[in-house]
Legacy VTK file of the C-alpha trace (Angstrom):
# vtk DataFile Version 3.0
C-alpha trace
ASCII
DATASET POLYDATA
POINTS 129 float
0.000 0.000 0.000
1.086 3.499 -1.122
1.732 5.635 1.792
2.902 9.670 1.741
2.925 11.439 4.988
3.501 14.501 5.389
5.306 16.917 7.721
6.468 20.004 8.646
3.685 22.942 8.600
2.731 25.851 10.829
2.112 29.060 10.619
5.098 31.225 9.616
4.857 35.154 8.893
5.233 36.671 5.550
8.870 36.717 4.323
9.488 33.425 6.918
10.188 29.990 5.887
9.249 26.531 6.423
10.720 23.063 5.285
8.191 20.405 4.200
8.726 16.609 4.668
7.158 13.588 2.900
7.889 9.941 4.011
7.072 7.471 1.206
6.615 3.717 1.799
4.453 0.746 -0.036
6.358 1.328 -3.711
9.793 1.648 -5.027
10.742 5.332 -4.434
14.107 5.695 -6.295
11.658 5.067 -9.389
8.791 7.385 -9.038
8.941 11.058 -9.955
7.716 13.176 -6.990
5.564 16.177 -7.072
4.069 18.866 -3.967
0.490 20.519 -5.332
-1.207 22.460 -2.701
-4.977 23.517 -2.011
-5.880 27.077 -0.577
-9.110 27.459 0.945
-11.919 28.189 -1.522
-9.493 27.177 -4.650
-8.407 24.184 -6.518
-5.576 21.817 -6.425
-2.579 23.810 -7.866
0.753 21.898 -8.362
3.710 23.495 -7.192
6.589 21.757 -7.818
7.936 18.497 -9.815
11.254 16.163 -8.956
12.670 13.667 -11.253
13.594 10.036 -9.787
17.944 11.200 -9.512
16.940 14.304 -8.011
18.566 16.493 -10.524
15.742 17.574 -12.929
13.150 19.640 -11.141
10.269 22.161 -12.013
8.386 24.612 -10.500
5.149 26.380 -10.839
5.903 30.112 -11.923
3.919 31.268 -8.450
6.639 30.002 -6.617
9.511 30.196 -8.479
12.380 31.408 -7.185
11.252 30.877 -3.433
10.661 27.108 -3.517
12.911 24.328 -3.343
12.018 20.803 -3.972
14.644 18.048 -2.706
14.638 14.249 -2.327
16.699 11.678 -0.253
16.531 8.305 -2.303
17.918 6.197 0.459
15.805 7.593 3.335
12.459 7.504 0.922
11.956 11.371 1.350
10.772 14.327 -0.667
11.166 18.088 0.514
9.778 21.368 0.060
11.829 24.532 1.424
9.409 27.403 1.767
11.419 30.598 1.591
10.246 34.194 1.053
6.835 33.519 1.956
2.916 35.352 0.984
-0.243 35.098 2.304
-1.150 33.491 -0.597
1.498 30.234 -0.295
-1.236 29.590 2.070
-2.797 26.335 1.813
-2.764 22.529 2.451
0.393 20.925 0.877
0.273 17.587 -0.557
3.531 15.185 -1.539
2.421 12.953 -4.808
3.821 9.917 -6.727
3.330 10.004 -10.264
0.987 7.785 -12.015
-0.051 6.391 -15.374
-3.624 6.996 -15.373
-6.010 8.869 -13.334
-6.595 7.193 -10.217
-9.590 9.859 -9.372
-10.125 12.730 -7.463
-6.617 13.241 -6.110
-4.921 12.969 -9.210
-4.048 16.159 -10.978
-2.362 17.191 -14.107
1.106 18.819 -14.809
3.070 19.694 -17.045
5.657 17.149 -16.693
2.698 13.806 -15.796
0.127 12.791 -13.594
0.383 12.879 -9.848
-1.249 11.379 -7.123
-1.368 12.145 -3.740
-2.447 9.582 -0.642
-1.985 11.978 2.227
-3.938 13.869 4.761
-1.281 17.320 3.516
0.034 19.437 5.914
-1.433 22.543 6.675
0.783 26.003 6.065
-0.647 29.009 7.212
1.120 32.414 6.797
0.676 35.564 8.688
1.838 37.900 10.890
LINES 1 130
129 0 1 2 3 4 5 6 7 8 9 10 11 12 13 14 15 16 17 18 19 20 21 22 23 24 25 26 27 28 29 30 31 32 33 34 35 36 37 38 39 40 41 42 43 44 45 46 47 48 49 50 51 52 53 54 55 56 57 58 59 60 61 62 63 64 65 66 67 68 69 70 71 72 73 74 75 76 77 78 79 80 81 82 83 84 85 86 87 88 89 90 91 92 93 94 95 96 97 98 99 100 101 102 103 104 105 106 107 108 109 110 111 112 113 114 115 116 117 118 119 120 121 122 123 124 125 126 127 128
């Protein structure tokens, strides 16, 4: 069984930083591309970043370009976000996700680079001062 946890939210205040955590378990991580998509209230699932199985090749949503750092640790089965520079509008519940071959259903979403699916429960970041 395909498990994702994730860890690390809070509340931070605009300009602060946080560092996501994702512990994956049930399938063959040093194979699967990774992805983080987040959810703000009132708003639809909106995929942040992408991560390539070496950990070299990554992507990122232009919103958080430039603030955002996505990270993996193949032998300890993790994926990271770093949060820097934060807004008000980062936001949101933040999902890890495997990718997938087909749509699996309503937590599968669409990026540029595949499908993604996430299994978690997300972690909540809040920012404000």
């Amino acid at each position: 069984e395909v498990q994702l946890v994730e860890s690390g939210g809070g509340l931070a205040q605009p300009g602060g930083s946080l560092r996501l955590s994702c512990a994956a378990s049930g399938f063959d991580f040093n194979i699967a591309d990774m992805s983080w998509a987040r959810q703000a209230p009132g708003k639809g699932l909106e995929w942040v970043s992408v991560i390539r199985t070496g950990g070299v090749v990554s992507y990122y949503a232009d919103s958080v370009k430039g603030r955002f750092t996505i990270s993996r640790d193949n032998a300890n089965n993790t994926v990271y976000l770093q949060l820097n520079s934060l807004k008000s509008e980062d936001t949101a519940v933040y999902y890890c996700a495997k990718r997938v071959s087909s749509n699996l259903g309503a937590r599968t979403y669409r990026t540029p680079y595949g499908l993604y699916n996430y299994f978690g429960q997300g972690t909540q970041v809040t920012v404000s001062s």
